[in-house]
N, C-alpha and C positions, 0 to 999 in steps of 0.2 A: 735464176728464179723464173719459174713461168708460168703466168697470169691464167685463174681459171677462163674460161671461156664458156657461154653456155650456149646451147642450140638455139639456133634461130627461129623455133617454134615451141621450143619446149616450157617459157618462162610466160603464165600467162597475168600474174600479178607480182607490185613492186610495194614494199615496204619501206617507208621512213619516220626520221623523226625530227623535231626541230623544239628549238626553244623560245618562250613565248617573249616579244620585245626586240629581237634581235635581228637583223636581213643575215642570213647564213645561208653556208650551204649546209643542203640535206644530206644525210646518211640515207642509202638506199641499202635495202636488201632485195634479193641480189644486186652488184652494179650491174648499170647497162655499158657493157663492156663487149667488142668483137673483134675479130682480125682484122687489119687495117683491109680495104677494099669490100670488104664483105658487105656493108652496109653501108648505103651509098646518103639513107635520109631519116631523121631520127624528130617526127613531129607530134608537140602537144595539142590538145584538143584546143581546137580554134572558134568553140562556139562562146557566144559571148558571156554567156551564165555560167560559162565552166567554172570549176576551182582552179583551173589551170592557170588563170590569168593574175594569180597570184604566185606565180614560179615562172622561171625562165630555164634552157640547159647550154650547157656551154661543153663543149665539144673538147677533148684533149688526147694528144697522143702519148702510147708507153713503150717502153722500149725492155722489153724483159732480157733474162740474161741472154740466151739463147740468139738477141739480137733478133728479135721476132717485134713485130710492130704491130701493136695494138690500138684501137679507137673506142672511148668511153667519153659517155654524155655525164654530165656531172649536175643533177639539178641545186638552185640556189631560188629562195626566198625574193622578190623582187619589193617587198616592204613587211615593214613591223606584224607580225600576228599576234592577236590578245588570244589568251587562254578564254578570259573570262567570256568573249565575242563570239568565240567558233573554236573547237579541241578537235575535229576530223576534216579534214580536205580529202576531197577523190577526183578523179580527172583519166581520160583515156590517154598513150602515148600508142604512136604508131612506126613502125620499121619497113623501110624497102630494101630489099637485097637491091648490090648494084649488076648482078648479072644476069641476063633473060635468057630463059627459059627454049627451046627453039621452036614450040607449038605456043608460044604466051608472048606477045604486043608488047606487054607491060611488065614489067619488073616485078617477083612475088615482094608480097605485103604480110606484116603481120599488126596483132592490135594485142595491148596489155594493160591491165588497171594499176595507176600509182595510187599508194594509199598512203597518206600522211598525218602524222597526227602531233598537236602542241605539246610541249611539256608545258608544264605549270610552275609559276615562280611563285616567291612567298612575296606578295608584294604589299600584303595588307597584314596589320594588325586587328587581331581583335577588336571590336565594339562594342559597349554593351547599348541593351535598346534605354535602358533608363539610367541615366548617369547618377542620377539621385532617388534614394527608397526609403520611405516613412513607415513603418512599421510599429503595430502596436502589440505589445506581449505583457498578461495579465501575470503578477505577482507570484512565486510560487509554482509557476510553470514550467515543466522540462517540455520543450516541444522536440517533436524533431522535422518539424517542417515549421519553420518561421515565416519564411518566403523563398521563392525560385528567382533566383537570378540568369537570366540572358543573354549570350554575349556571340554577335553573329559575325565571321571574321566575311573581306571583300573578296577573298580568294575563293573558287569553287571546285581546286583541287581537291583528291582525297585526302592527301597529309597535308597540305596548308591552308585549304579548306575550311576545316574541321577544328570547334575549340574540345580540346582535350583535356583542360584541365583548369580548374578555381580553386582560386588563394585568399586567403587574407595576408594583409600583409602586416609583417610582425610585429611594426611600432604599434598599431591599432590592438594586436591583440594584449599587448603589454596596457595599453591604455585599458584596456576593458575588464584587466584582471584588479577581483578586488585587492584593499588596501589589507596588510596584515593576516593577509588567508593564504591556504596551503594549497589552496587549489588557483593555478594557474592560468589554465585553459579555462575559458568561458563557452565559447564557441568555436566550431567546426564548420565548412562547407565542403558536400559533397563533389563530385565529378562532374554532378548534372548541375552544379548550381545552386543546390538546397541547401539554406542556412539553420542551424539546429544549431540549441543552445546544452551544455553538457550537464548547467549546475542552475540551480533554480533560481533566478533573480528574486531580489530582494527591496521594493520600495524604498526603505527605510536609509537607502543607504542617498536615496535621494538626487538621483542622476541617472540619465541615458548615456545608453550605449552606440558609440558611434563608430561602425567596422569598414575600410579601405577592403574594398575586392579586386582583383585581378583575373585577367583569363589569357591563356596560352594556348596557340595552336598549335599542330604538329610541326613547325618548326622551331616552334619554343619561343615564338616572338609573343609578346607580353602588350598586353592592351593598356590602354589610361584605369587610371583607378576609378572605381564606380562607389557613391558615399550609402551606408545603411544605415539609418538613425532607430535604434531600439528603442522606444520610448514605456517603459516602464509602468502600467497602470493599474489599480487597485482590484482586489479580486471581486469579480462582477457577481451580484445577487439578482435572482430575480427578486422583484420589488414594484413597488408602486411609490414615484418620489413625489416629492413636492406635497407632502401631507400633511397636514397640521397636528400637534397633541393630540386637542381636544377641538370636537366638531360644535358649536353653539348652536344650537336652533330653539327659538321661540313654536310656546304649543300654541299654535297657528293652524286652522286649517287651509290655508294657503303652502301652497308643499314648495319646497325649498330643494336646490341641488344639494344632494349629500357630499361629493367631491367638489374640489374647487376646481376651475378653469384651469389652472396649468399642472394638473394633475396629470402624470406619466406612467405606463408600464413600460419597464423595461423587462426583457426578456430573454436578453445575454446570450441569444443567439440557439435558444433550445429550440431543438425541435426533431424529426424522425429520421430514422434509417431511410437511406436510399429507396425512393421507389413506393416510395408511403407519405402519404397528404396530410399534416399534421392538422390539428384543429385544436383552437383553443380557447378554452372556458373559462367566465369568471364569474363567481357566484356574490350574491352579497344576501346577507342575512341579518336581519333585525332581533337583538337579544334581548330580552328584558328579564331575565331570571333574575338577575340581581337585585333587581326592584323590590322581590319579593310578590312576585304574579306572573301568570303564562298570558301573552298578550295585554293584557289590560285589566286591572281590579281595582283602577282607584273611585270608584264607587261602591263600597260595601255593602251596600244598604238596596235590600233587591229590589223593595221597591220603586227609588228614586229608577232603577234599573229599570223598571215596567213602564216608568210616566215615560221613560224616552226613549221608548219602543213602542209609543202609543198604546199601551194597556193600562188604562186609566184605574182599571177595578181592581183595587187593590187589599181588599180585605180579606183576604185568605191567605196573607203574605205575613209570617212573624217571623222578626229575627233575633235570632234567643243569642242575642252577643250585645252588650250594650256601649253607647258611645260615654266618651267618662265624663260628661257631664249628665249624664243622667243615672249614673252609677248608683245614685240611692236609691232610684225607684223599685232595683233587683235586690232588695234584703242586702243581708249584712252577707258579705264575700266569707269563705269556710274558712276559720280557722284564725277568724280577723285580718286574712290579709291585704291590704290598702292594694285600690286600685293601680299603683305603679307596678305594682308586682305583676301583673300581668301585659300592662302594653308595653309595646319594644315602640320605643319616642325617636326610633333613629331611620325613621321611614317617615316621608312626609306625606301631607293629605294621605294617612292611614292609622291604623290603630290594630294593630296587630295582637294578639293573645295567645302571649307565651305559658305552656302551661311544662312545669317542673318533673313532672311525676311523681312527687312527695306530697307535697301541700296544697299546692295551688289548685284547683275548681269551683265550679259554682254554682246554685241550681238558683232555674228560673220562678220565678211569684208565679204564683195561680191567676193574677190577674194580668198576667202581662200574655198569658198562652191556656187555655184552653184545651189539658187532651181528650176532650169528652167529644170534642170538636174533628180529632183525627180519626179520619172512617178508613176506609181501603184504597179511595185514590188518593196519593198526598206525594209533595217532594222532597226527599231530604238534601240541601246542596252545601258547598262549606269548600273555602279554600284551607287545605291542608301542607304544611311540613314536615315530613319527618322522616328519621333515618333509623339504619338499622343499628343494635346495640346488642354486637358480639357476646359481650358478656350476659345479657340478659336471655334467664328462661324463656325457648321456645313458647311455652305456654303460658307467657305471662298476658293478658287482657288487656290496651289502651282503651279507653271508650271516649268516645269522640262526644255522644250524647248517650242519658240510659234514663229510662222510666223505669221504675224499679218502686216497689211497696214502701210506704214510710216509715213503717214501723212493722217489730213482730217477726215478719216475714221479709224473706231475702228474693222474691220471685225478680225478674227483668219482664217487663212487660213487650218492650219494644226497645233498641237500641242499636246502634250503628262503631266500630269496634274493631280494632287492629290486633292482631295476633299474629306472630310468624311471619310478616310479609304480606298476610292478607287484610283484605278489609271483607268484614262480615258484618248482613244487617239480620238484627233476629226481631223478629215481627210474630209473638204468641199472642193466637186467638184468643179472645174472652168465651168463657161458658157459655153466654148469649148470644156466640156465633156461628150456633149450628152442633151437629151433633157430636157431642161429647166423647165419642168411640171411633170417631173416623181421623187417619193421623193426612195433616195436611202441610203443605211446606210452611214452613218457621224460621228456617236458617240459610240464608244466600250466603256462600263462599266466593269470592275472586281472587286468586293467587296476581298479585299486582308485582314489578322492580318499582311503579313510583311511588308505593307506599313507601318503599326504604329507601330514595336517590337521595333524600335531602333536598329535593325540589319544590317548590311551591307549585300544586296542582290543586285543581276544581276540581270535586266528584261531585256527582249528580245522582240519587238512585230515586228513579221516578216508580212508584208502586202502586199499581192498578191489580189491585189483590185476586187472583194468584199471580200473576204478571210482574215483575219488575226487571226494570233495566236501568246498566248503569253506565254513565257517561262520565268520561275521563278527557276534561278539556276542552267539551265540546262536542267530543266523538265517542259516534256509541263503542262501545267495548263487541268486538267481535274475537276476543281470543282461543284461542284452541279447548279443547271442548273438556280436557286435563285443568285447565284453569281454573274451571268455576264447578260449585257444584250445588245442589238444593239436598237440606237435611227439613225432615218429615219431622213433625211430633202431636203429642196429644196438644187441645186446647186446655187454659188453665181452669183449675174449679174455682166456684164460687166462693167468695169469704167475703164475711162481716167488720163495718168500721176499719177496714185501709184502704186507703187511698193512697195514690201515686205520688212520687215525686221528683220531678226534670230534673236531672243534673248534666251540666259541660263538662266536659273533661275529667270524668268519674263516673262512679254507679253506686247510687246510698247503697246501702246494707242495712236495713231497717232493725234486723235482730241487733247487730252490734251497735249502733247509733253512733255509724260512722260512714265515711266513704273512701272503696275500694277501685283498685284495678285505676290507676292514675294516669293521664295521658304525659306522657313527655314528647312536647312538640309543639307548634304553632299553630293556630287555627284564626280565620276570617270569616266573615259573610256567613255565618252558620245559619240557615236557615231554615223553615220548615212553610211550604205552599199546601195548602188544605182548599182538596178542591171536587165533590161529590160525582161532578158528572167527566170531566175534558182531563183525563190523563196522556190525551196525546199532546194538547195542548200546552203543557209544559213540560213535554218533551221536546218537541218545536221550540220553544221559549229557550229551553236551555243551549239546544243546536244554534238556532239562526241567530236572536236578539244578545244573549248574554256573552256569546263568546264573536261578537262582531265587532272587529280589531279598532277599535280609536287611532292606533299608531300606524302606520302601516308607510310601506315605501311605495312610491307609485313609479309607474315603470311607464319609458318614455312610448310615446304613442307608434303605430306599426311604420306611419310614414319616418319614423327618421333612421329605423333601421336600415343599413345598407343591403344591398343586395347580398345575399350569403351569410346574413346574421340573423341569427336564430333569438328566440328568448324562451324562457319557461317561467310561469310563477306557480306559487301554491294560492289557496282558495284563501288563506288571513291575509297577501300582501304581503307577508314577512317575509318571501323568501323569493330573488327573482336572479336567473343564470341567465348569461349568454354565451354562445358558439359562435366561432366564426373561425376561417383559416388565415384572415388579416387583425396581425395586432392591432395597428391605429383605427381599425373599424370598431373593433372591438373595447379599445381604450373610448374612442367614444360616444359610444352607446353608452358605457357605462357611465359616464359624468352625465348623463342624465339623466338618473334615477334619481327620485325626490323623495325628501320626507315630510309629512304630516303627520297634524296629533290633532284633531281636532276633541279631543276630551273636555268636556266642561270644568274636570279638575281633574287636572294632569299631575303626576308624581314628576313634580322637579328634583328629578336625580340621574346619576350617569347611566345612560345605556351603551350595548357594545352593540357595533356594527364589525359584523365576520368578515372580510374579503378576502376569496381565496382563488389561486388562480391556477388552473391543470392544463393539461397539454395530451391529446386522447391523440394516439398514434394505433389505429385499428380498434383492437378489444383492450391492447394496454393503457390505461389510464394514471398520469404520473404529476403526484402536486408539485409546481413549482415554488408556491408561495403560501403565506398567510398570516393575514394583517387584521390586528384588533383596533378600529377605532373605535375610541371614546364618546358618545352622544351626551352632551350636556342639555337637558331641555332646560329653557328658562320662560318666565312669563313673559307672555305677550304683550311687549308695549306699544299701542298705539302711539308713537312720536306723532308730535305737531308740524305742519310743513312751512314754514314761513316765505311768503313772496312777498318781495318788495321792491319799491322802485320809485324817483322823481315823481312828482306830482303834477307838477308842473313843466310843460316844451313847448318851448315855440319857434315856427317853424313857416318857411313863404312857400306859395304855391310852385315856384320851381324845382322845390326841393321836393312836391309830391312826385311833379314827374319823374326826376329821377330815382326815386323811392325816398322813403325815409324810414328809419328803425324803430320799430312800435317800442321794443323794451331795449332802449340803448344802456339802462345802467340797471337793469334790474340784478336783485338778491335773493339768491333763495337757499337756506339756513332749516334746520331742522334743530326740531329743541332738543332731542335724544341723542344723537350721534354726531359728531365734527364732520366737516363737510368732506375731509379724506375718507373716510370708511363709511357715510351713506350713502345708499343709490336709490336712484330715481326706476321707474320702467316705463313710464308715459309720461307724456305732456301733452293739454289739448289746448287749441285756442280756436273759439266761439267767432263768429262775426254775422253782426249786426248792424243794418241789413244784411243781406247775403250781398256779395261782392256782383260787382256785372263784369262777365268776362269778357266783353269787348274789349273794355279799357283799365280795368281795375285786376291785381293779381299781386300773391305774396310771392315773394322771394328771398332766399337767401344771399348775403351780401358777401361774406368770404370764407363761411364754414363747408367744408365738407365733411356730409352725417358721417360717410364711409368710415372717415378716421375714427370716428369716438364710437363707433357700431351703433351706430342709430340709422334707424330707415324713415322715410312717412310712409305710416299705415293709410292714413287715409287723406284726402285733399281734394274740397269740390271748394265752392262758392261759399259755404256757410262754414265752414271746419277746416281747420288743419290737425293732424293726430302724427307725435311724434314717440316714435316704440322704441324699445330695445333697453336695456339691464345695463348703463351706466352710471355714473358718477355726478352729485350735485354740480359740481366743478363745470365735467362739458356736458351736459343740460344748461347751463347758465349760458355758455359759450354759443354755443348754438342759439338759442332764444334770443341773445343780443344781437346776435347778425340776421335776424328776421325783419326783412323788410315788406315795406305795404309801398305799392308803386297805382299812381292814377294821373292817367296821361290825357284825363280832361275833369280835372278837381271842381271845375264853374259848374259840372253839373249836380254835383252833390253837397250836403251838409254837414254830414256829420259819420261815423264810422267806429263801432265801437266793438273794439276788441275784448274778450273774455279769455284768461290762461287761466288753467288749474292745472296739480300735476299729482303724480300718485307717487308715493314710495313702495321699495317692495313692499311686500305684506303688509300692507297698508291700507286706508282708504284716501280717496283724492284731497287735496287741499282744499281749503278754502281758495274763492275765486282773486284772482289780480285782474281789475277792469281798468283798460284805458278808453278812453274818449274820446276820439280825433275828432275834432269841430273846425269846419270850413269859413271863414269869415270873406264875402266878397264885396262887400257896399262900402266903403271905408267911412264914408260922410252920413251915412243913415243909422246915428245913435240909438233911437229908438229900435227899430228891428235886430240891430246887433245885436243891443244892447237885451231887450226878450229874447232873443233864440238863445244866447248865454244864458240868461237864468232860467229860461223853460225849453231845453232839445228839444222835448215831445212835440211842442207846437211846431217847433222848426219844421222837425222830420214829417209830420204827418200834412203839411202845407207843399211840397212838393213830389211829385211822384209819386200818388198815394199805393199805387199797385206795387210799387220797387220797395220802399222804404214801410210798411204797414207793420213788418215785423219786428220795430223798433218800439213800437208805440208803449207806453207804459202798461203794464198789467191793470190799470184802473179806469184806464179810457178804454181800455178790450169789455170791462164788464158795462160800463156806458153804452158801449156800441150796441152790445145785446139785450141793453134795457130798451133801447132806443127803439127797436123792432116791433114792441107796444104799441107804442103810437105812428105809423110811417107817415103819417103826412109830414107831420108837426117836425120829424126828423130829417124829410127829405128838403124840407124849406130851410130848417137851419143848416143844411150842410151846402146844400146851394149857396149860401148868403155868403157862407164863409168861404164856402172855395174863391165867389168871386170878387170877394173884398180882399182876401190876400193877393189874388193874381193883378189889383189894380194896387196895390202897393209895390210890388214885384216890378210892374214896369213904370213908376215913378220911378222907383229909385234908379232902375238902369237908366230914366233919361236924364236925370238929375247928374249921375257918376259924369254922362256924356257929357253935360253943359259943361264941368268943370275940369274936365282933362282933354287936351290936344288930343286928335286922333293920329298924329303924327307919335303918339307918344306909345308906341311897342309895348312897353312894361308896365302899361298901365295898372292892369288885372295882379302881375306878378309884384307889385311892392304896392299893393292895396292888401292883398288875400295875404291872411296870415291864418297860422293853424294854432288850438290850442287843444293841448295833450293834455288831460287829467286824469291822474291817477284815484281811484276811491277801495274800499274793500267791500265784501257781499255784506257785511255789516251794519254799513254806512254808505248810504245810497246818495249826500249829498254831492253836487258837481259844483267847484270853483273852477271860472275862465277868468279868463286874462288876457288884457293885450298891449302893445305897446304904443299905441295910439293913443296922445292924451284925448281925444276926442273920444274912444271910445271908454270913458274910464267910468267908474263907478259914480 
């Protein structure tokens, strides 16, 4: 056998490899192999950053067949190599022949690069990054991405590296197959990790699903199992939770949240395609259709409508619909039939006139209406309902009202009249109103839907002759120019001995001495405004005053919208949206929209409040929701607020300085509601004098407002003001831990506290006064003993500039009579300043003679405090002390 050999110049690089963990020797390609002699020095790079210094070569000789003797360097590892630390080593070797050259010093040299590189062991297991994964999957759901699972093996080899592959493992999937079903598989996991479910889970069966995961690398080593808990949850709606049946609100004009505070949208996670800003709306709408009126008709009667729009002048205002107690004054009803017959009793504060289309109408007395009285400017107005009836002739006539001949003759003078869908008013000129030969309008047409909805609507046709216009709700009618149209005729001729006859809901037929053309439908407020000169007048009147909403939602003010929330209303109030691309922004702005009713007489019955909720993704706009609540109005009851509290405390001057609690056991009870379900918004408390803040100052003793959401509004010297929409309960709590702290009591007398407190919608309570009275003379019965029965004197005897604002309201108007005379007044008040001030300092020398000055607490178990309670009622003040010396 004999060994290759390669030229001693020709090999300029060396290939190997090694395994990682192990001191070995390397495999080289080529070996570094020569004829024994030929190479005399065989050196690795000896700089100290080489890779070299991680190898060593060890020299060996061979002996081929031939008997030929060869030298090979053999490199070997000199310690452990991590794959994961370093995969490539390089390093320079160098060769010296051992024979010279005979023009060369020096022995030729050569130079070659070794290249070395790690193998990689499987030394690690897979990992996954989350050992445990809670996952939530909505009912009904085939997903195919549930969650991604992750599993990073230690190794950075390509094949053991690398996780290749995820399992469930099979006792778990047995576990997660249902009981008694054909289908066994639940779930699969892909290559990459992704868990997909095959069959749609089911609630009902009342249990998660919990899946063991595994992951393999390329050498097939298997990781720790990673836990997936499917937790099963009900199929998400959008919605709005936490909402009650039925909403209660008192007709109040005090406006009330429509939502309640822990009122929620949920939104289940909708929202837009990639790359588009969703925005989303929620509208809310105030309904009262059902009431039977568009916004507001529970005032009938137009002119009570005028006194409270300040149009006092109301004599041109008749309303030809009578209330049922006065039902006799309109003649006898057609055809005998009793007032029940026509009002529908199933509507409150209202009176509604149901009319049949058969039987039922009625014409008005001569003395109740005047039409000699109607010229050319006049108003016809009238709440109407009514629908359309398939089966009925096109051309059949309702008439709302008709002037028509009484006898004889069948003419219609004037009349207001539904036909087809339309409402027509026919307005024929008399002989005496111009010339006989010229054809002038007599017939207005309006092709109306709300004559047929079935809805309760107001028309209005105000007629300023040739002019009229007609208003539907408020609003002029501006319809397409197909809609309406004006029919011309002659004026009618003169005749002798007929006269007219008003009828509702018909039109006499004087020939036949009957009445035709029946209304089938509802009517209200039917009235008629006769008025010679201001037809615009009551066109204005019907726009502004009668259709100006009582009810309305009032929409939260611009400071509390957030930034990027929008709002919209319409001009009634009844209708307010908001935008925003944040749910909870949006959630709530909307619990602060309020309702009010200030009506003077409010229909107590349910209204519907719409909320609905969209999702505008560019020009596509998509409903998510929509929720009817129930508005129950009820009357407004002013509840009574009850405060109460001991009468009587008493209390020693060292317990001022440390404070003392003005209402330690105070009660405060409402006669209307239990103290869980009413609430307070304020509380004031008064003080008199004003406090000195030097030394004098309220304070709280262990409440904090934060918790009960109460703030102070307001807190100087004279007032304290406690805000916010809580509960009887902590009002109570709080006000108990209100203390009054004075850290030199010897200078004052007396301190009197005032609380009053307001409920919601509400007015404030009556007043709870306490009294705090200073007693410092122990031995001076006489002055005690009057400052207890008369404060006034007390207070107004020292410090008259601090204390002046306590003085009784009867010594204030003294004061100002006093000003009459100044002399006579400034010598009695001389006398008296100086006769108090020399009792003043009796009694301090007298206190002196009788207590040691060694004795510290002197002032402190002499001075005692008396607290009395009275109401604004009852202005009498009982003290007390426990000094027999000071007794009564």
């Amino acid at each position: 056998y004999r060994f290759p050999v390669a030229d001693f110049a020709e090999i300029k690089n060396y290939y190997g490899t090694v395994v990682e963990n192990k001191v070995s020797l390397v495999k080289l390609v080529p070996q570094i192999r020569f004829r024994s002699g030929e190479i005399c020095q065989v050196q690795l790079d000896s700089r100290p950053d080489s890779d070299s210094r991680f190898f060593r070569l060890l020299k060996a000789n061979l002996v081929d067949s031939n008997d030929l003797i060869f030298d090979e360097w053999i490199l070997k590892t000199t310690q452990r190599l991590d794959y994961e630390s370093k995969i490539n080593y390089q390093f320079n070797v160098s060769f010296s022949k051992c024979d010279k050259s005979q023009f060369s010093q020096f022995p030729q040299s050569h130079n070659a690069t070794v290249h070395i590189s790690v193998l990689d062991m499987n030394e690690h297991a897979p990992e996954f990054e989350k050992s445990s994964v809670v996952v939530k999957l909505e009912e009904g759901t085939v997903s195919d991405h549930i969650v991604q699972l992750k599993a990073i093996d230690g190794d950075l080899g390509p094949i053991f590296g690398k996780v290749y592959k995820y399992a469930i493992l099979p006792e778990s999937l047995e576990d997660a197959t249902l009981p008694n079903s054909s289908v066994k598989i639940m779930f699969d996991i892909s290559s990459n990790g992704v868990l997909r479910n095959l069959h749609p889970l089911d609630l009902r069966n009342g249990r998660d699903y919990i899946l063991r995961i595994v992951a393999y690398d390329g050498g097939h080593r298997q990781s720790k199992p990673a836990t997936v808990t499917i937790v099963v949850t009900p199929v998400c709606h959008v919605m709005w939770s936490n909402l009650p049946e039925t909403l209660k609100m008192a007709a109040a004009p005090i406006a009330k949240h429509v939502l309640p505070r822990d009122a929620q949208l949920r939104t289940c996670n909708e929202s837009c395609p990639s790359g588009v800003s969703p925005t989303y709306k929620v509208s809310m709408e105030l309904r009262t259709r059902n009431l039977g009126n568009s916004c507001n008709r529970e005032i009938k009667n137009l002119k009570e409508e005028m006194v409270l729009c300040r149009r006092e002048n109301t004599e041109h205002v008749f309303d030809l619909l009578p209330v049922e107690r006065d039902a006799h004054v309109f003649g006898k009803w057609l055809r005998a039939q009793p007032v029940t017959a026509f009002v529908d009793r199933d509507v409150d504060s209202e009176e509604i006139f149901v009319f049949n289309g058969i039987s039922t109408a009625l014409w008005v007395p001569e003395d109740m209406f005047d039409e000699n009285k109607l010229s050319s400017i006049f108003t016809i107005s009238t709440w109407l309902r009514h629908e359309m009836h398939p089966e009925q002739d096109k051309h059949v006539k309702e008439h709302i009202i008709c002037s028509a001949d009484d006898h004889e003759k069948n003419r219609h003078h004037y009349a207001l009249f539904l036909r087809n869908c339309h409402l027509i008013l026919l307005l024929r000129r008399d002989f005496s109103n111009g010339d006989l030969n010229i054809f002038k309008p007599a017939e207005w047409r309006w092709k109306l839907p709300q004559v047929c909805d079935n809805q309760w609507h107001h028309y209005a046709v105000v007629v300023n002759f040739p002019d009229v216009k007609l208003f539907i709700d408020g609003e002029l009618f501006a319809g397409p120019k197909n809609a309406s149209e004006v029919i011309d005729d002659w004026p009618l001729h003169a005749t002798n001995n007929i006269k007219t006859r008003l009828t509702v809901g018909a039109c006499w037929q004087g020939s036949e001495n009957r009445t035709k053309h029946l209304l089938r439908g509802s009517l209200a407020g039917l009235t008629i405004w006769t008025n010679q000169t201001d037809a615009q007048t009551q066109a204005s009147f019907v726009q502004a005053c009668l259709f100006e909403c009582h009810e309305q939602l009032i929409p939260p003010s611009l400071d509390a919208l957030r930034f990027g929330t929008q709002m919209d209303t319409n001009d009634e109030h009844t209708f307010i949206a908001f935008f925003s691309q944040r749910v909870r922004d949006l959630e709530n702005v909307v619990k602060q929209v309020s309702y009010s009713n200030n009506a003077k007489v409010a229909t107590l019955k349910k209204r519907r409040i719409s909320l609905n909720t969209y999702l505008e993704c560019g020009n596509e706009v998509r409903k998510l929701n929509s929720t009817l609540l129930n508005l129950l109005v009820t009357k407004w009851q002013r509840g009574r607020l009850l405060l109460n509290g001991t009468n009587h405390l008493v209390r020693k001057q060292h317990e001022l300085e440390q404070g003392i609690r003005i209402f330690p056991d105070l009660t405060i009870e409402s006669s209307e509601t239990t103290e869980v379900n009413s609430e307070l918004e304020s509380c004031a408390v008064s003080i008199s004098p004003p406090l000195n803040g030097d030394h004098e100052y309220l304070t709280f003793a262990h409440a904090n407002l934060d918790t009960f959401d109460l703030k102070v509004q307001k807190h100087d010297n004279s007032a304290l003001v406690i805000d916010g929409v809580s509960s009887l309960f902590n009002y109570r709590e709080v006000l108990r831990q209100l203390q009054y702290v004075n850290t030199k009591p010897s200078f004052y007398l007396s301190r009197v506290f005032k609380l009053s407190c307001a409920q919601v919608d509400s007015k404030p309570s009556a007043q709870f006064v306490q009294t705090v009275t200073f007693s410092h003379l122990k031995n001076n019965k006489l002055l005690s003993l009057h400052s207890l029965r008369n404060p006034s004197l007390y207070l107004s005897g020292v410090g008259e500039e601090q204390h002046n604002a306590a003085a009784q309201p009867e010594r204030l108007v003294d004061a100002r009579e006093s000003h009459r005379k100044p002399y006579v007044a400034t010598l009695i008040a001389v006398l008296c300043v100086g006769l108090l001030l020399c009792l003043v300092f009796v009694g301090t020398a007298h206190v002196r003679t009788h207590y040691s000055p060694n004795n510290s607490a002197m002032f402190g178990n002499a001075t005692i405090t008396a607290v009395t309670t009275v109401t604004r009622k009852n202005r009498s003040t009982h003290g007390a002390s426990p000094d027999p010396e000071m007794a009564w």
